[in-house]
N, C-alpha and C positions, 0 to 999 in steps of 0.2 A: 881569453875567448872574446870574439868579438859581439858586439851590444844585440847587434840584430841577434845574432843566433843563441844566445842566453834569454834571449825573449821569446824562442819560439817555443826557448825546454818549460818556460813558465807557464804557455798557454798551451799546447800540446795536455797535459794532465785535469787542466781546467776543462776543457774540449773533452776530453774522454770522460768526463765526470758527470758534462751536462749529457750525453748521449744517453750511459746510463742511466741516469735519473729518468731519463724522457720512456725509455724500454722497459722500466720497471715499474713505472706509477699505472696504477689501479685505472681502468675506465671507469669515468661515471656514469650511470642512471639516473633516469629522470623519470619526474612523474609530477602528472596537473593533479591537483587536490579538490576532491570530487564535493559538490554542497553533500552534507549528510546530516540534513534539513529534516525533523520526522523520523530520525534514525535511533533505534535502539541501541544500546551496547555489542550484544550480541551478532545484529548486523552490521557496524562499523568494524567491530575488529574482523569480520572475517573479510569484509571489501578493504579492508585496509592491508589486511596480512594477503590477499591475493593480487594485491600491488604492488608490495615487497615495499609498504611504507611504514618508516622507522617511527614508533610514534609512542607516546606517553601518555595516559590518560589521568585528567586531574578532576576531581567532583567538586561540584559549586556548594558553599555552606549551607545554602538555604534546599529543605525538603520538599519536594511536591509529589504527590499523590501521581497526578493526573501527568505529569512529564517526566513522572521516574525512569531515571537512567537514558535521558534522551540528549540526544545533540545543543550544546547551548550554542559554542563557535569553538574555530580555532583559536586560538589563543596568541601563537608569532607567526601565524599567517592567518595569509584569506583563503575562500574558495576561489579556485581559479589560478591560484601560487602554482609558479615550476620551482617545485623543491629536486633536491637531489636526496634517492635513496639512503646514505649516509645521515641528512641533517634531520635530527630530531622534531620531529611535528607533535606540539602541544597540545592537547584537545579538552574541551572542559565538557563537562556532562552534570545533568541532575544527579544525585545523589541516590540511591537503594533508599524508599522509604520505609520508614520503620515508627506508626501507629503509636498513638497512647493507646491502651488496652480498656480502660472504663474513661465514658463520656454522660454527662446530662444531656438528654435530647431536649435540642431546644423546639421554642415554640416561633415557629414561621408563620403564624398570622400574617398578612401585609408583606411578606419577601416575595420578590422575583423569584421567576422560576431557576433563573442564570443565580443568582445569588445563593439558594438554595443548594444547587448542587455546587457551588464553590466550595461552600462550608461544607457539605458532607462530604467531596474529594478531598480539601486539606485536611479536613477531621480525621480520615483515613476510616469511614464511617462504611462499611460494604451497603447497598440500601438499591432498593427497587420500586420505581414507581411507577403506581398504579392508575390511571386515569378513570374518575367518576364523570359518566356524560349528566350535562344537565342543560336542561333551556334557556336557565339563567345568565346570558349574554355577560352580566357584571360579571361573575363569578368565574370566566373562564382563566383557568390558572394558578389559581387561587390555591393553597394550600388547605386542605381538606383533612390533615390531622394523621395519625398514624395508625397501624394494624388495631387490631380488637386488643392485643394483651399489651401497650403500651400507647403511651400519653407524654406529651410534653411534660420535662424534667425526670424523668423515669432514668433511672441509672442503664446505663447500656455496657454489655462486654462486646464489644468488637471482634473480638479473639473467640470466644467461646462461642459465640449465636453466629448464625449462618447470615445476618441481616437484616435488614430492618424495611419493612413496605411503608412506602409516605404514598397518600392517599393526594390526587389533586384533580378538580374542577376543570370539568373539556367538554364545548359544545362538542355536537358530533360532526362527523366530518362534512363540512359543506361541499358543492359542489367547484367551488370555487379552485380547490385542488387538484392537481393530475392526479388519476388515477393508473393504474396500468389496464390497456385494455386488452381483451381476450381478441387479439388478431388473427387473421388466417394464415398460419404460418406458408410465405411465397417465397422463402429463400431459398438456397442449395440444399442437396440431399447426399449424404455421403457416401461415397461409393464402397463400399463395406471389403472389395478387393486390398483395397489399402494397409485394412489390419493384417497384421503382420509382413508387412513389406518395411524393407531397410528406410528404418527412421534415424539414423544415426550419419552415415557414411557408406552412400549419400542422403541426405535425408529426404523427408516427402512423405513415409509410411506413416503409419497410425497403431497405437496400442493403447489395450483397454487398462482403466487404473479404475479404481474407487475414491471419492470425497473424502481426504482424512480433514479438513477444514476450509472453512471460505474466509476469506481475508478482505475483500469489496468486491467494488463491481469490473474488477477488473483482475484480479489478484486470485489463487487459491492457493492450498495444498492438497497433495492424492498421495496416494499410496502407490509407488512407480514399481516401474521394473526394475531390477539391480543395476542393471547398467545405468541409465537412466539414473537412477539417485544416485550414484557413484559419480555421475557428469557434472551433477547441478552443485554449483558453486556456494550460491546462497545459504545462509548458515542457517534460514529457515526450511529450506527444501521449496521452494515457492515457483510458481509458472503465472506468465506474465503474457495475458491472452494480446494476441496480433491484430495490429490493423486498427487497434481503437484504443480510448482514453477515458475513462469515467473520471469526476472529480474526486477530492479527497473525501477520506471519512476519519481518518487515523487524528487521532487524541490531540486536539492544538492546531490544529491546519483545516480542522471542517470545513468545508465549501458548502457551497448549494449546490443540489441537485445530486450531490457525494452518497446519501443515505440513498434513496429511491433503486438509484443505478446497484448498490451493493444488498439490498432487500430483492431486487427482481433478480438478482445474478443467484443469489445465495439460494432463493426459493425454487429456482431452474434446478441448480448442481444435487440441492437437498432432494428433489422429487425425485428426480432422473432415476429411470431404471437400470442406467448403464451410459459409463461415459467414457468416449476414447478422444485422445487428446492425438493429434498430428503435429508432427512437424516442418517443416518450411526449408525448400531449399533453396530459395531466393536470400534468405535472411542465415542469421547466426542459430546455433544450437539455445546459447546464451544471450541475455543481455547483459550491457555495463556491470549489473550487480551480482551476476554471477546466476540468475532465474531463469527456468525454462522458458523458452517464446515454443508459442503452441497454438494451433486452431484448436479449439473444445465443442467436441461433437455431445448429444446428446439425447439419448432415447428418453421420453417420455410415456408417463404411462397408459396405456389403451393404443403407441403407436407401435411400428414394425421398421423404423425407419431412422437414422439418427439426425436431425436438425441440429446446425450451426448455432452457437449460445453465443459469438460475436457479435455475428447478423441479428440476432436476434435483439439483445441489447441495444443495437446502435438503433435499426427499424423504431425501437418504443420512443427514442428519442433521450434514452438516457446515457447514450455515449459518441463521441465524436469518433471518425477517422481519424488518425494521425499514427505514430512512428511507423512510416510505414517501408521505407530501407528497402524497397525491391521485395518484401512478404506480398503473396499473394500473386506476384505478377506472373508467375512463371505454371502454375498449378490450376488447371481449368475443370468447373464446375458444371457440364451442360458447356454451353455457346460463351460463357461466361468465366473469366479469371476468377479467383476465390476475391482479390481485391477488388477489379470490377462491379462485384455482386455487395462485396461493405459499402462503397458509394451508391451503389442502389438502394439498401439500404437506408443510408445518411439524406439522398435525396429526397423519399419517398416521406420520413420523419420528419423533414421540414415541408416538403409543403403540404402536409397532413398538420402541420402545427402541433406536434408531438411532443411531452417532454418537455426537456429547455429550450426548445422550440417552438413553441407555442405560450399563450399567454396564461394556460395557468398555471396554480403556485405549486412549489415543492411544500408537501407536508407539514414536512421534519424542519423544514427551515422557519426561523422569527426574523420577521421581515421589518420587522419597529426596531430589534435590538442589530439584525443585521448579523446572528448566528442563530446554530442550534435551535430547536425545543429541546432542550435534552431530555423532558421526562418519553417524548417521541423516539430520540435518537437514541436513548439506550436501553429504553421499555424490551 
């Protein structure tokens, strides 16, 4: 046989072999690996398993109270990595803490307010505190001792007692602080034709829920429609108000101005006599994490009308405009876009000096340590 044509029968089978391979091999997926910065357990695995990412979770030795079962890092990657669905992503987490059960209560003479509740969070100590006003300037802060039936060195059960009140020393509020003030509400008014018009596909309609909890000043949960909870992705059931941004509050990430904005949010949703949430057809049903985007309307009590809790928020100055993705532009309020009327809003709180807009101080925030008051932030 001649040379050439013994080499064609060689590569001919070679040839038919890489075609198959190329016909039979699997597509890959991909996926950018999202910060889950502030993340629980609970919410990672469900933004993780609705990205179809392959992933193993590892817990760090050391216990914390205060960052149980939270995001520490990736472990063989970064945020921001294109993994392929197939390659196993590492994740390491705090630990489930688990309390010594009897403690001596120590004596906090002379501690920090921050150091104070360090040692009652790692103690795993449950404990509420209570602020005595007093004139005495020296004495603001100051550990002031504990309830009527216990004393420092006092045997404590963690497990069996509901908790422990530490007593602490607080001038009264100076004026020095924002307050929220009682504004003339001048934003939109909702057109109440909306409830029950097609909030899904296409969206735009509005429907009434109830407050099942407030999460900050930007954040809740309610009690939805069927459908509606059956959409929402989030492994907490969560909606995620349009058009604006409050800072953080959530455990390890506190900002300034975070508490205020989630005190006026929570105080709105709690009073209301009735709240309907709308949806946006300019924007997504969902965000990234799988939570409802929602404008949140809200009746108040003595009114006949539902006012905007976005607008309103932003006006006092404790929340900015931002992801704003097309929400808002499409949906008119009066003469006015629902977006339009947020930067109305947002304008109107700066140059009123509103807020973090204006020069005075957030409460809840210690301006010498540069976090928290925590006996403020979680009184």
């Amino acid at each position: 046989m001649p040379k050439r044509l013994l080499q064609l029968f060689v590569l001919i089978p070679l040839f038919i072999g890489l075609i198959s391979c190329d016909q039979t091999e699997e597509p890959t997926d991909w996926v950018v690996l999202p910060d889950l910065s502030g993340m629980v357990e609970e919410d990672i695995t469900a933004l993780l398993d609705s990205l179809n990412v392959n992933y193993d979770i590892e817990y760090h030795d050391t216990q914390s109270l205060v960052y149980e079962l939270q995001f520490i890092m990736y472990i063989n990657y970064d945020v921001g990595d294109i993994v392929a669905t197939s390659d196993e992503v590492r994740i390491l987490l705090y630990p489930e803490y688990i309390p010594e059960t009897v403690i001596n209560l120590p004596d906090f003479a002379g501690f920090t307010e921050s150091d104070i509740v360090q040692y009652l969070s790692e103690g795993g100590i449950v404990y509420y505190i209570k602020d005595i006003p007093t004139e005495d300037t020296s004495l603001d802060g100051d550990f002031a001792g504990y309830d009527g039936s216990y004393q420092a060195g006092d045997m404590f059960d963690n497990i069996s007692a509901v908790g422990i009140r530490i007593y602490r020393y607080e001038e009264p509020i100076s004026d020095e602080y924002f307050q929220v003030l009682d504004l003339v509400y001048d934003g939109p008014i909702l057109d109440e034709s909306l409830i029950g018009a097609e909030y899904m596909n296409p969206r735009g309609g509005a429907f009434e829920v109830s407050l099942y909890s407030c999460t900050d000043g930007d954040t809740a949960r309610f009690v939805y429609p069927n459908d509606i909870y059956d959409s929402i992705q989030s492994g907490a059931k969560s909606t995620r108000f349009l058009n604006m941004d409050t800072e953080e509050t959530y455990t390890g990430g506190e900002e300034e101005w975070g508490k205020p904005a989630s005190v006026y949010t929570c105080s709105l949703l709690e009073s209301a006599t009735s709240i309907v949430l709308q949806t946006d057809p300019g924007d997504g049903l969902l965000d990234t994490y799988g939570r409802l985007l929602a404008w949140i309307w809200v009746e108040l009590p003595g009114d006949d009308h539902y006012q905007l809790l976005n607008y309103m928020v932003v006006r006092q100055g404790l929340a900015q405009v931002k992801y704003e993705f097309g929400a808002g532009e499409t949906i008119y309020n009066g003469e006015n876009t629902y977006n339009e009327w947020m930067h109305i809003a947002e304008d109107l709180a700066i140059d009123e000096d509103l807020g973090q807009w204006g020069n005075l101080l957030d409460y809840y925030w210690n301006y010498d340590t540069d976090e928290p008051f925590y006996s403020r932030w979680y009184e």
